[in-house]
N, C-alpha and C positions, 0 to 999 in steps of 0.2 A: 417356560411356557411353550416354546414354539419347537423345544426339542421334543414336548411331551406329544405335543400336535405328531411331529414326525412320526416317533413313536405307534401311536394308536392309530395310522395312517397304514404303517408297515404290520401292525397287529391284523388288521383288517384284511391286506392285499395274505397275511401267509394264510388267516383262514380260508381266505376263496379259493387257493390253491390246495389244501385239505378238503376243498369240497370238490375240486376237478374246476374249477373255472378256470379257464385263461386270465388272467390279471395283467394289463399294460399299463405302466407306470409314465405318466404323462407329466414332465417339467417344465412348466412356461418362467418366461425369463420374470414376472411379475405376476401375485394371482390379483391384486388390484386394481392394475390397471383397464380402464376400458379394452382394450384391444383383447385382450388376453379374456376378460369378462364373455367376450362374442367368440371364442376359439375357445374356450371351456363347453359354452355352449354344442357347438359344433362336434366336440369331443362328445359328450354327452348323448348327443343323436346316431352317432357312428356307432358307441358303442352298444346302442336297444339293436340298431342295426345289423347288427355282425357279433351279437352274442357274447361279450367278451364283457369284462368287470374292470374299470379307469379304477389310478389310485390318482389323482390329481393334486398335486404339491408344489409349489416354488415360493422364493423369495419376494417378499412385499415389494421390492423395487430392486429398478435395474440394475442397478450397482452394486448391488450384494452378490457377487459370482461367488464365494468362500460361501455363501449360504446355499447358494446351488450347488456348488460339489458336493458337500456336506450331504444333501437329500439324496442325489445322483447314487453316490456312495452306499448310503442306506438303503437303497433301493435294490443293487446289486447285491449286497450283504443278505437281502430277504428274498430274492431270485424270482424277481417279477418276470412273466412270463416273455415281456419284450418292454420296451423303452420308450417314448418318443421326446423331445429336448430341445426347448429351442434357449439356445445355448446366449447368456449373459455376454462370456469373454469367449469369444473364439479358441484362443492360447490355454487360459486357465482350465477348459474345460473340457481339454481333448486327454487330459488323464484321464482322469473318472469314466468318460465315452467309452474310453479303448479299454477300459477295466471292464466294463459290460460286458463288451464282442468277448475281451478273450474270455468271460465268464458264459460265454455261446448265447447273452438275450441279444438279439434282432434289435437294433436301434434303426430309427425314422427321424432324421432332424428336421426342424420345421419351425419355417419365417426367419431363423438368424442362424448362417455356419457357425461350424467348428471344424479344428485341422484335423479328420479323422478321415480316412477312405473306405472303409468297409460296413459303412452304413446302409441298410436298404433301401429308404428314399428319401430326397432332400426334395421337401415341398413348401416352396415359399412365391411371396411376390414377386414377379420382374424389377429387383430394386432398381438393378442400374437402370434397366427401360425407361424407369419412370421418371428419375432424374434426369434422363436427358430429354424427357417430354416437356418436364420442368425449367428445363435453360431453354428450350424453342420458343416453350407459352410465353415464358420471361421476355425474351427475345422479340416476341412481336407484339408483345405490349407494351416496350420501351421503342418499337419502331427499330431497333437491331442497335442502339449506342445508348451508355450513360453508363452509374457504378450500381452495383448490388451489392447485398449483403446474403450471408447464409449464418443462418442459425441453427447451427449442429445438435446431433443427441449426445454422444460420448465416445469416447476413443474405445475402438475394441467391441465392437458389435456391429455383425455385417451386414448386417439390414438398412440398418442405417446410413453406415460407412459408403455401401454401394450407391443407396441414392445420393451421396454426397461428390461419390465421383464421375458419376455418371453426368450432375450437371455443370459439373468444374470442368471435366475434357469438353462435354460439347460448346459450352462457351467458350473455351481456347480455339477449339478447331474450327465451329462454324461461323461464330460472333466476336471478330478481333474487334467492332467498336463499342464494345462493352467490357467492362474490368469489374472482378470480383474486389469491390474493396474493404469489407470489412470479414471476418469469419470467427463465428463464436461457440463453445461448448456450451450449451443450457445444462447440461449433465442430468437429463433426464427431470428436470426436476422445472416447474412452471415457476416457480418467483424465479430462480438463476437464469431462465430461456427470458422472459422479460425484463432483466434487467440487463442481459445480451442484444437483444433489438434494441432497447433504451437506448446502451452504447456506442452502437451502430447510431441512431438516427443524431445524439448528438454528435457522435466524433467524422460522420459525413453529410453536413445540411444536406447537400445535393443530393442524396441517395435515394435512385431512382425505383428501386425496387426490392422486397428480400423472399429465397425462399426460407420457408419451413421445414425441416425434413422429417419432424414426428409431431407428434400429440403433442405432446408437452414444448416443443420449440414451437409449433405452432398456437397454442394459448396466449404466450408470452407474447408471440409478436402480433398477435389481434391486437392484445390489453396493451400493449406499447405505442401502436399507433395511434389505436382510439384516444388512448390519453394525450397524445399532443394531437389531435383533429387533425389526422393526417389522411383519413380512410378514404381512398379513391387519389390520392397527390402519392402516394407510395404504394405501390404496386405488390401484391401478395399473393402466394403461391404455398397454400400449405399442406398435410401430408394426416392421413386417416380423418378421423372424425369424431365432435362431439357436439352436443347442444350449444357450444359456443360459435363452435367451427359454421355451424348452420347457421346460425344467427346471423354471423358474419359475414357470411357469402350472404344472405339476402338483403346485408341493409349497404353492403357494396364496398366494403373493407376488406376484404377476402375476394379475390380476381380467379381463381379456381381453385378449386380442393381438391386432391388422387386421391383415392381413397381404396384400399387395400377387402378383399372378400375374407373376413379372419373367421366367417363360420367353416366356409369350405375348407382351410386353409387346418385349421383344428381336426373336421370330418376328412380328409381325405391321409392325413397323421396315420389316422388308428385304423383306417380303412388300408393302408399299406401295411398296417403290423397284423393287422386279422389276416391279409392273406395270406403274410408268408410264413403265420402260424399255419394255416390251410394245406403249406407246401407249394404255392403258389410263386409266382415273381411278377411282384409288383411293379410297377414304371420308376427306373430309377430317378428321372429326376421331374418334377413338375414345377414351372416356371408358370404363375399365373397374372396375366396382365393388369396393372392396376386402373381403374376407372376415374377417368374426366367428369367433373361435376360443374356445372356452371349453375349461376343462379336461374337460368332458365331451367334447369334440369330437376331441380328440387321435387318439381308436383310430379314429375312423372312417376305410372305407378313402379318399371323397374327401379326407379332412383327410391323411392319411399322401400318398396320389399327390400332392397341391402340395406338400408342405412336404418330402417326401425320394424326389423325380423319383431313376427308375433312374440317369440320368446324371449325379446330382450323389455323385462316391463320400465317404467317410467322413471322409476328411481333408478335402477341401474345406469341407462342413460343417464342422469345426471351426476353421476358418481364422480368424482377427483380423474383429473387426467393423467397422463401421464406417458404416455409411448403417443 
């Protein structure tokens, strides 16, 4: 079924190119997930915008990088008119990449690297920025001493990876009386991220604080605290957003949320590939700063416009997490 999907995905992108359209083949690491939900979006307005035809395809979940080459692949075989790819496995996924370029389509990576250099822009969040924002906040809501925990996404995805070291050095370097004591892979997925904080909170009663560094680690460690009536005695710090995540920060289980701009993030992707089909050169790299949310910050109208865009309707928001 899902090759057939490929298939009549890649049927579609070669007729647009028998009809003269530009066609840009957009890979998100997951099309499921929330995150990638609001960067589809954003994909979708770039492309009314700048006149060009999205083939939009990726793998249900994060861990399937063999199913992202696979697409990558096809994509290249059908000679879309440029790429953009926000890569699963960094490693895995820098064949296929480099199969494009040398097949001459313009790739754009975007929200998670891969090891390739000759791509035209890499636009994503300040991941490490924000992990080190993440051990400050931590930091002086422990009063600067006691242990934490981090609840990882997955080995091999730099979005994440980066928020994850971002707040492991600044806790070494700026906060010796604090220790990272527990550290766990959710693997992308909300029962394994909760039953990661679980582990954490029983295998460190003391555990003063944890963060979150996705969607999905962040679910788990809401529903792990809330389950032992911990919310407000352990301190949380978690990473995008979703109808939980909001809940959470308002009833004060949740101590701040980052939360990532994945419309822009999508729109400015295909808005780098329209140019430099244009002939253009677009800005090689774009680094954009992730957003502080407190629960005071909720009713404001900028915090409501990011976090519930007119085009994201009601169900989607409550759809399965996951990044």
């Amino acid at each position: 079924m899902r090759r057939l999907l490929v298939v009549g995905l890649l049927g579609f992108a070669i007729a647009c190119r028998q009809s003269g359209k530009r066609v840009i083949g957009v890979v998100p690491k997951a099309t499921s997930h929330l995150f990638f939900v609001s960067v589809h979006a954003g994909v979708d307005r770039a492309a009314k915008d700048f006149g060009v035809q999205v083939v939009w395809n990726g793998p249900n979940d994060e861990t399937e990088y063999t199913r992202q080459m696979e697409i990558v692949d096809a994509m290249v075989a059908q000679r879309v008119s440029a790429l953009a790819i926000s890569a699963t496995e960094e490693r895995a996924l820098a064949g296929p990449v480099e199969r494009a370029i040398r097949a001459g389509i313009p790739v754009t990576v975007f929200d998670s690297g891969v090891q390739v250099e000759d791509y035209v822009s890499f636009i994503a969040t300040d991941n490490y920025g924000a992990g080190c924002t993440a051990a400050r906040k931590m930091a002086a809501l422990l009063g600067g001493k006691g242990k934490v925990g981090m609840v990882m996404q997955k080995p091999g995805g730099t979005s994440t990876e980066l928020r994850e070291r971002g707040f492991e050095a600044t806790m070494a370097k700026e906060f010796p009386g604090i220790t990272i004591a527990a550290k766990q892979y959710g693997l992308s997925d909300f029962a394994r991220s909760r039953a990661a904080a679980e582990n954490m909170l029983s295998g460190t009663p003391d555990l003063g604080g944890i963060f979150a560094s996705s969607e999905a680690a962040s679910r788990g460690s809401i529903q792990a605290i809330e389950s032992r009536g911990l919310s407000g005695k352990v301190r949380l710090i978690t990473f995008d957003w979703s109808e939980a995540h909001i809940q959470a920060l308002r009833s004060g289980t949740t101590d701040l949320m980052l939360v990532q701009d994945p419309f822009r993030i999508g729109y400015e992707a295909v808005k780098s590939l329209a140019e430099k089909l244009d002939g253009k050169t677009p800005l090689r790299r774009m680094d954009l700063p992730a957003r502080e949310i407190t629960r005071g910050d909720l009713d404001k109208p900028e915090i409501k416009a990011l976090l519930f865009p007119e085009w994201l309707s009601r169900d989607r928001r409550s759809g399965d997490p996951a990044r």
